[in-house]
Structures are given as C-alpha cells and as structure tokens.
C-alpha positions as a Markdown table, in Angstrom:
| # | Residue | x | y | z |
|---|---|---|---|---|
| 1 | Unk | 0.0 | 0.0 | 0.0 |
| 2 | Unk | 1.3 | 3.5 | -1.3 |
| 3 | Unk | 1.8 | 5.9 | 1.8 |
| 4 | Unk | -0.7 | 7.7 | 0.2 |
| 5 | Unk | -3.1 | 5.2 | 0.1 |
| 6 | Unk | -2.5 | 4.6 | 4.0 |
| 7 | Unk | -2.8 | 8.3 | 5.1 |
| 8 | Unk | -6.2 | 8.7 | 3.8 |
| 9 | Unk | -7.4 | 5.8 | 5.2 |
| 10 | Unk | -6.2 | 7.6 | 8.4 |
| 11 | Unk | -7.2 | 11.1 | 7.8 |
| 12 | Unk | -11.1 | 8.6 | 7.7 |
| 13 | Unk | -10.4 | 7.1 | 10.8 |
| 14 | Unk | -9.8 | 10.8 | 12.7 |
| 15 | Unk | -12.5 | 12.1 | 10.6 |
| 16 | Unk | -15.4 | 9.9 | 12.2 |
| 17 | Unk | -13.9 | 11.1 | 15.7 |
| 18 | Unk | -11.9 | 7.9 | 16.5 |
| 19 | Unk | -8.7 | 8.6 | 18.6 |
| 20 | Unk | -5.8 | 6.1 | 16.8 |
| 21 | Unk | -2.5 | 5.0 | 18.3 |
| 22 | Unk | 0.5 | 4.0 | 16.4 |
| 23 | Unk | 1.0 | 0.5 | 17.3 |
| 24 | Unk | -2.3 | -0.2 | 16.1 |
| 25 | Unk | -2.2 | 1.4 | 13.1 |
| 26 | Unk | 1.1 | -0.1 | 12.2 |
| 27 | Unk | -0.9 | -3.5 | 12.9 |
| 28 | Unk | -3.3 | -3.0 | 10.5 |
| 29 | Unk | -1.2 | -1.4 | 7.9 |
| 30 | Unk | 1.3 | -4.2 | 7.8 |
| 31 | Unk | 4.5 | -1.3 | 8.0 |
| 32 | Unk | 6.5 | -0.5 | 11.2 |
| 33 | Unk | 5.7 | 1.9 | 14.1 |
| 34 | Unk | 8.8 | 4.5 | 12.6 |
| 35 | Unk | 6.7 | 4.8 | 9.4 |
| 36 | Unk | 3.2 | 5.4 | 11.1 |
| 37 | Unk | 5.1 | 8.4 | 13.1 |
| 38 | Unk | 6.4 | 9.5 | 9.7 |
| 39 | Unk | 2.8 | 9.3 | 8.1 |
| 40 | Unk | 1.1 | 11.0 | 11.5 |
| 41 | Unk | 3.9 | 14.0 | 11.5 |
| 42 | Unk | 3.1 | 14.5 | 7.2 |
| 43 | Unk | -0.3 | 14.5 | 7.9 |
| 44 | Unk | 0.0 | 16.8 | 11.2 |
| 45 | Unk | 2.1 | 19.2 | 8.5 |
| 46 | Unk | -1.0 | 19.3 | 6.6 |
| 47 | Unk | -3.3 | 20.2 | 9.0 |
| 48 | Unk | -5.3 | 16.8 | 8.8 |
| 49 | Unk | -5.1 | 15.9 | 12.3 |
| 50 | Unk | -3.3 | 16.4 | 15.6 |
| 51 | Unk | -0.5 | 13.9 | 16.9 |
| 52 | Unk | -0.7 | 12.9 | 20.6 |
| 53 | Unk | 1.1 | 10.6 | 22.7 |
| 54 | Unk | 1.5 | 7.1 | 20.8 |
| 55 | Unk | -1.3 | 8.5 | 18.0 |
| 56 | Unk | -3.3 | 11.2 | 16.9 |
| 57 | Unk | -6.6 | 12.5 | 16.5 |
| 58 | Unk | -8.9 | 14.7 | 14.1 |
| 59 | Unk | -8.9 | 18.6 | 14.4 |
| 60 | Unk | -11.8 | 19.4 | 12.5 |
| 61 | Unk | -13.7 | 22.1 | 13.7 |
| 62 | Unk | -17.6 | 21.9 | 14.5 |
| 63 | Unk | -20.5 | 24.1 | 13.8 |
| 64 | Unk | -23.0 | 21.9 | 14.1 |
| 65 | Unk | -24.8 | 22.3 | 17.3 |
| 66 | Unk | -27.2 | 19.5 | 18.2 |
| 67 | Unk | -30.1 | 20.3 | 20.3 |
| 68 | Unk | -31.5 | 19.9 | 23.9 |
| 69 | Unk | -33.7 | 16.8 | 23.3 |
| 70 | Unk | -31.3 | 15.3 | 21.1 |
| 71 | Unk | -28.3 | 15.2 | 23.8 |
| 72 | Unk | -30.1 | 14.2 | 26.6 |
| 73 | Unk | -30.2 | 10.4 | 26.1 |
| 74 | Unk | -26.2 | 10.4 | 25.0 |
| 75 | Unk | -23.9 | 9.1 | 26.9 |
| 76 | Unk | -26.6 | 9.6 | 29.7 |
| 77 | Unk | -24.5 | 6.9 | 32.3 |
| 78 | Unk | -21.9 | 8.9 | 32.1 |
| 79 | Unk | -23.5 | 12.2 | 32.4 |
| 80 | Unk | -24.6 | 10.3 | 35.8 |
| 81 | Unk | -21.6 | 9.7 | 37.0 |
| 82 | Unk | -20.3 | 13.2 | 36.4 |
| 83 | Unk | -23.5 | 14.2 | 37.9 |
| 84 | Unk | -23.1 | 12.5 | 40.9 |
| 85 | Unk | -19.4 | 13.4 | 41.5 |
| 86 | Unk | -19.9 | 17.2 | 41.1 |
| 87 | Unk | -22.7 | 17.2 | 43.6 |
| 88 | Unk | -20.1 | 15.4 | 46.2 |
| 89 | Unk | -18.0 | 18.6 | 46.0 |
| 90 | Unk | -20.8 | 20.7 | 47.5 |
| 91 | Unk | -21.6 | 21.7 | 50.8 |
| 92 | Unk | -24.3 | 23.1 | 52.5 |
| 93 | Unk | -24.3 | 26.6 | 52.5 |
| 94 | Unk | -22.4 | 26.6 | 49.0 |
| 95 | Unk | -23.5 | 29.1 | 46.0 |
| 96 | Unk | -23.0 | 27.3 | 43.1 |
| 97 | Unk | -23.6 | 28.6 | 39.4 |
| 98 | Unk | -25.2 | 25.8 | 36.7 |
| 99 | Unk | -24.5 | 26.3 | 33.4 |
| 100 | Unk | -27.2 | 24.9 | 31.1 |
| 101 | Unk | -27.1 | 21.1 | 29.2 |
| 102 | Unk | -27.8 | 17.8 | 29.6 |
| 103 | Unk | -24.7 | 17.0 | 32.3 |
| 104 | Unk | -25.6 | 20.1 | 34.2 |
| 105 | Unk | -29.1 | 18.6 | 34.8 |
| 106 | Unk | -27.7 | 16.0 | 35.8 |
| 107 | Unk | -25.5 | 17.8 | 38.7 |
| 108 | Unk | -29.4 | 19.7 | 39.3 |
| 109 | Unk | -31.2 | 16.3 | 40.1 |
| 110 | Unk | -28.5 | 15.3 | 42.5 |
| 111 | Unk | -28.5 | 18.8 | 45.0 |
| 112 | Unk | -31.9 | 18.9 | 46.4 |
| 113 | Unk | -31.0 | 17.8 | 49.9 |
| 114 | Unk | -28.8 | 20.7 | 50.1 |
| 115 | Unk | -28.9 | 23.8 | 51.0 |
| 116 | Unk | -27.4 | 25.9 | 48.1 |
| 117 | Unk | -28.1 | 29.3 | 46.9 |
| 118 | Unk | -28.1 | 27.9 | 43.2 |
| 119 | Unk | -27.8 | 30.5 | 39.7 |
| 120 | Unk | -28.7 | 29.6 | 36.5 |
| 121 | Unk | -29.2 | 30.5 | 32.8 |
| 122 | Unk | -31.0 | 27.0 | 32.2 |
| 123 | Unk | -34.7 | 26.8 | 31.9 |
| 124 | Unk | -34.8 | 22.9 | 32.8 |
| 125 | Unk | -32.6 | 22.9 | 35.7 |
| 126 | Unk | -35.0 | 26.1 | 36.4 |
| 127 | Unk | -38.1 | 24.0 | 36.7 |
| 128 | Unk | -35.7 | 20.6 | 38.4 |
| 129 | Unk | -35.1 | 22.9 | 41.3 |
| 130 | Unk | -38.2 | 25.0 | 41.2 |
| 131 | Unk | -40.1 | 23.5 | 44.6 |
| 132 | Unk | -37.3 | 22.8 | 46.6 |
| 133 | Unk | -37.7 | 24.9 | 49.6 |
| 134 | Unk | -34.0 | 24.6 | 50.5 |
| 135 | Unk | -32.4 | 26.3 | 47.3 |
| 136 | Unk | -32.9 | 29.4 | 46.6 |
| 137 | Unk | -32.8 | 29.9 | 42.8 |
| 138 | Unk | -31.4 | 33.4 | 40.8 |
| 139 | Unk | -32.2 | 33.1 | 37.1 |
| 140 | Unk | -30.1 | 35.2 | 34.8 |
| 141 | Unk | -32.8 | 36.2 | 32.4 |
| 142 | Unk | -31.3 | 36.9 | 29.3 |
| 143 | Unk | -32.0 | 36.2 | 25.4 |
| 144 | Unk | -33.4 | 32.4 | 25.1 |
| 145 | Unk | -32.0 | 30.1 | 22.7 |
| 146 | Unk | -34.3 | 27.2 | 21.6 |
| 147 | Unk | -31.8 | 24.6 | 20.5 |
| 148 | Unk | -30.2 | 24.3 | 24.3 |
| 149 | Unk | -32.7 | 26.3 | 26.4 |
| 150 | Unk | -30.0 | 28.9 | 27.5 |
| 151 | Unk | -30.8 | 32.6 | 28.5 |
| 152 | Unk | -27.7 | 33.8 | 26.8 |
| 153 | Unk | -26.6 | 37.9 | 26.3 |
| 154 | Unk | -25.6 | 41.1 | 27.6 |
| 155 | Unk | -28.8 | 40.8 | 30.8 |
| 156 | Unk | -27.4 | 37.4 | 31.8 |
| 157 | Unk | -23.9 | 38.4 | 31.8 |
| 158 | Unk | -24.7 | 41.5 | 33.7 |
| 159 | Unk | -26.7 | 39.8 | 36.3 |
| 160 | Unk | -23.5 | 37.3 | 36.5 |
| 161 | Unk | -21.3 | 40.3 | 37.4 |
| 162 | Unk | -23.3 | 41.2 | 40.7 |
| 163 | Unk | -22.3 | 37.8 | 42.1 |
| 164 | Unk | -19.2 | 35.6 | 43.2 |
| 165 | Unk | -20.4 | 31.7 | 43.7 |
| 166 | Unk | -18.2 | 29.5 | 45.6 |
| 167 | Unk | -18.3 | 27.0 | 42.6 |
| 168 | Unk | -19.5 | 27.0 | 38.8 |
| 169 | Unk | -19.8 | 24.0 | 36.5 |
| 170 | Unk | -19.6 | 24.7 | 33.0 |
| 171 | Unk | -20.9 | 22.3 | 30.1 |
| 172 | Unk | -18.6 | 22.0 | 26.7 |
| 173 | Unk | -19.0 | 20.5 | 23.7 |
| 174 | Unk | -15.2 | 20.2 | 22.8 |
| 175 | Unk | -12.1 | 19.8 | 24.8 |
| 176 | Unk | -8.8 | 20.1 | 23.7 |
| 177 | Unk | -5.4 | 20.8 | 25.2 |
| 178 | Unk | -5.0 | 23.8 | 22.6 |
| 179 | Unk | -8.0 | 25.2 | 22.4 |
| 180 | Unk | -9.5 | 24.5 | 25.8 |
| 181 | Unk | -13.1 | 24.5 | 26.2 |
| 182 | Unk | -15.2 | 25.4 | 23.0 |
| 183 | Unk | -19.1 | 25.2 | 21.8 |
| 184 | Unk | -20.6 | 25.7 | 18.6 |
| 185 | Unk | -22.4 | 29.2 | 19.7 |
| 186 | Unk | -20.3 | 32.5 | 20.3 |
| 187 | Unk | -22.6 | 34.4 | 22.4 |
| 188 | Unk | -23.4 | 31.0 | 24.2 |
| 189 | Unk | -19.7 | 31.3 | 24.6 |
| 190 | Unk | -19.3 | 34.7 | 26.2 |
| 191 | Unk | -21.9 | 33.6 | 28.8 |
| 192 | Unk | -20.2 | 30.8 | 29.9 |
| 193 | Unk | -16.9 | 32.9 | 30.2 |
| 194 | Unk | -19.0 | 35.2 | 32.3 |
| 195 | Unk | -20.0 | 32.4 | 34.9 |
| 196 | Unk | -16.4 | 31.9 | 35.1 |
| 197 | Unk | -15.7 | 34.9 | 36.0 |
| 198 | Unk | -18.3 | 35.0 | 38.6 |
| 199 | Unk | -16.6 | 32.2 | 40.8 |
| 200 | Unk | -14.4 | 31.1 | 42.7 |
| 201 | Unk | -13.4 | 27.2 | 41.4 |
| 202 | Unk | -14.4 | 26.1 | 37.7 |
| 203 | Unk | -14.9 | 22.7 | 36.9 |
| 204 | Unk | -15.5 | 21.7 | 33.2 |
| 205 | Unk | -17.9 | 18.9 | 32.7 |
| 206 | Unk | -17.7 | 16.6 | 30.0 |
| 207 | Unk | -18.3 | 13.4 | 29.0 |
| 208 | Unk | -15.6 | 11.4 | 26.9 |
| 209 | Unk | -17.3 | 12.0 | 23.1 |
| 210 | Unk | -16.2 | 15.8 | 24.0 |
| 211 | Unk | -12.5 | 15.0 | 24.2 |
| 212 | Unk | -10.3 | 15.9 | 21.1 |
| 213 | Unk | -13.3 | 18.0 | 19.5 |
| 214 | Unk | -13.1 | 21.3 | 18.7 |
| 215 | Unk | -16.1 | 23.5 | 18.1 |
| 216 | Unk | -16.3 | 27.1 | 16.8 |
| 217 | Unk | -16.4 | 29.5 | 19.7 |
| 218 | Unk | -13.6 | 29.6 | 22.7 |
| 219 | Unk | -14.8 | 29.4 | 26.4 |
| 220 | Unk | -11.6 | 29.3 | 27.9 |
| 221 | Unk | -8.2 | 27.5 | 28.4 |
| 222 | Unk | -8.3 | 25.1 | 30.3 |
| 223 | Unk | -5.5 | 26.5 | 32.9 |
| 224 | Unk | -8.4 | 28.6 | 33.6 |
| 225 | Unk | -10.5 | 25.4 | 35.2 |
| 226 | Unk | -9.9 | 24.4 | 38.9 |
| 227 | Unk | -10.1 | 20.8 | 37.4 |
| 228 | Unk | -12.1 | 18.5 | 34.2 |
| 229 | Unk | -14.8 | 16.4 | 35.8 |
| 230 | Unk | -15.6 | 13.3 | 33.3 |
| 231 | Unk | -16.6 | 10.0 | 33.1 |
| 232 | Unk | -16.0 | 6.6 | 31.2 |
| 233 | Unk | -13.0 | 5.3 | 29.6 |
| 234 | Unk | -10.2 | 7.5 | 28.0 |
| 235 | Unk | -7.5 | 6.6 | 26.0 |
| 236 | Unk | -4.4 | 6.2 | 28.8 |
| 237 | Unk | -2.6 | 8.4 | 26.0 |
| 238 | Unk | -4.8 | 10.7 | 26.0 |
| 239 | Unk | -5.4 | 10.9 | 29.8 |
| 240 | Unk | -1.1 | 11.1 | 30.1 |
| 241 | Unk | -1.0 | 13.9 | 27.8 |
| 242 | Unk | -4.0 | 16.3 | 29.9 |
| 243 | Unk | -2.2 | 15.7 | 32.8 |
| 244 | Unk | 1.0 | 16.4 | 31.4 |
| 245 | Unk | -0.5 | 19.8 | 30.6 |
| 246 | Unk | -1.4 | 20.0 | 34.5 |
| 247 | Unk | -5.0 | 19.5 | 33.9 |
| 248 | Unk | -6.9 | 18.1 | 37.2 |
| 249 | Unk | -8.8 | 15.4 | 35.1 |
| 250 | Unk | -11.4 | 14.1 | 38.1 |
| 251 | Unk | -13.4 | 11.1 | 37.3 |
C-alpha cells in the first residue's frame, strides 16, 4: 500500500472522531511503528489531524450544534456519574452557578438535599429545582435560545457580574489541550466565560465523546479550570498527555 493510500485511510479514521495509536495502526497497515510516526507528522504538517502521545486525533472544527432533546439520552450513564461526582463537592451553604445542558441537569437532580443558593441561565434545571424549599434559585434572564434552552446575552452576563459563587460548573462540547473548552455558539460562549468569571473554582464537565473535539467559539483554556470532571473510559494516551499539561482530570 502507497503511503498515500494509508494516510487517507487515516485522515477517515480521525475524521469519524476515533482517537488512533500507532502501534495499532502499524498493525493494520502491515509497516512498522517509525513509518506510522512518519505518516502522522506529514499528515500533522498538513493540517489533517493532531499527533498525541503514541497516536493522533482529528482537528476538525464543529459548527454543528445538536439540540437539547437530542443530547439528553447520550452518553446519559456517564453524564450520571459526572453528575453525581460534582454534587459530592458541594456543601451546604455553598452558591453554586449551573450552566445549562444535559450533564448540568444531571449535577441539578442530584442537589436537592442541600442547602445551596443555586444561579442559572438553564430553563430545565430552572423547573428541576423549582419547589425545593432549600435552594434558593437566581435566574439570569437573558435572550433564550431554543436549541439548548439557554438565556444567553448582555442581561445574563450583567446579572453574573453582581455575584461571586463558591463553585460553577460549565458544560462544553469540545475539549482540547490547545483550544480549551469550545461550543458551537459565540454568544453561548461569552456567557459561559462570564460564569467563570463569577466564581471562585471552575470545573469543566464533560463526558468522553467531547475530548479531542473542537467547536467554533472559545470558552476558555483550560488552565483557567480548577479541574475536568468526566466520566467513562479515556485513552491512557490521551489521559497522560491532559495531565501532562497539568489539567486536574477528576473522574
């Protein structure tokens, strides 16, 4: 097989969001590791994907952005999981800021038997925590946006700036090393930044189909997070190279 031949099978493989590692690939290629490298840093030259430790994932950028309904029964175990360890970090007495999506929701459902003061720009974790007599709930208000249910804007960024929460968790749907935290909506974006801003600790929560993807709009580095909470299985690679970076990957 012409190298050719072999990198655009690759450049497929990334393409369909699969994370590939060079002892596999010389496997199922039939050539030796040195040559895979040598095909991943050509292909890396060309922009067609990103090399990490012992393989390399896709790059591409997304601007598709799926909505509400249709992300709530992904990955919903994990979501769980992530869930239930970011609601173990709380305390009574704790103000916490909820960003809207499906893993946020998630952290909402798992809360109620503490008392929280609890701010949020998400209409479902809005009516989750509506009757429960021990949270008090501040809504941003703000410009809603159908596809996620997010009040969004300049009125719930200004209503963020009046406060400083003990702890925000902020939903993604990319993650990368170089681009930090992305999603597919700029002003959805500048929200988000703005709940950063407005506390003290940051986690990022995302399950494992957001690692490696990178979306249109920048939320922030991730040296700006206190730590990544996730779920499921990464790539050990993968999980060597975040931590390398001195990224607090809690799971």
């Amino acid at each position: 097989m012409f190298a050719e031949e072999r990198q655009s099978k690759i450049v497929q493989m990334v393409e369909k969001g699969k994370s590939i590692k060079v002892i596999d690939l010389a496997v199922q290629f039939g050539v030796s590791e040195s040559t895979i490298r040598r095909d991943l840093q050509e292909m890396e030259e060309a922009k067609l994907l990103k090399r990490t430790h012992g393989g390399a994932v896709g790059i591409q950028r997304k601007s598709f952005e799926p909505t509400f309904n249709e992300k709530k029964e992904e990955f919903l175990r994990e979501k769980e999981a992530i869930g239930a360890l970011a609601a173990s970090l709380l305390e009574d007495g704790d103000s916490v800021i909820l960003d809207t999506g499906t893993t946020t929701l998630e952290i909402a459902k798992r809360i109620k038997d503490l008392r929280l003061t609890v701010i949020t720009n998400a209409l479902d974790i809005a009516e989750e925590l509506s009757d429960v007599g021990n949270i008090q709930l501040i809504l941003t208000g703000g410009i809603l946006r159908g596809n996620t249910r997010a009040m969004v804007g300049s009125l719930a960024e200004g209503t963020l700036k009046h406060f400083k929460a003990d702890v925000a968790f902020v939903g993604a749907n990319g993650i990368s090393i170089e681009e930090g935290l992305t999603t597919p909506n700029h002003v959805e974006a500048m929200t988000k930044r703005a709940m950063m801003a407005s506390a003290t600790r940051v986690y990022g929560v995302v399950d494992t189909s957001k690692f490696e993807q990178v979306s249109f709009a920048v939320i922030a580095s991730l040296k700006e997070l206190t730590a990544v909470i996730t779920s499921g299985e990464l790539d050990e690679a993968q999980r060597k190279s975040y931590e390398d970076h001195d990224v607090v990957l809690m799971r």
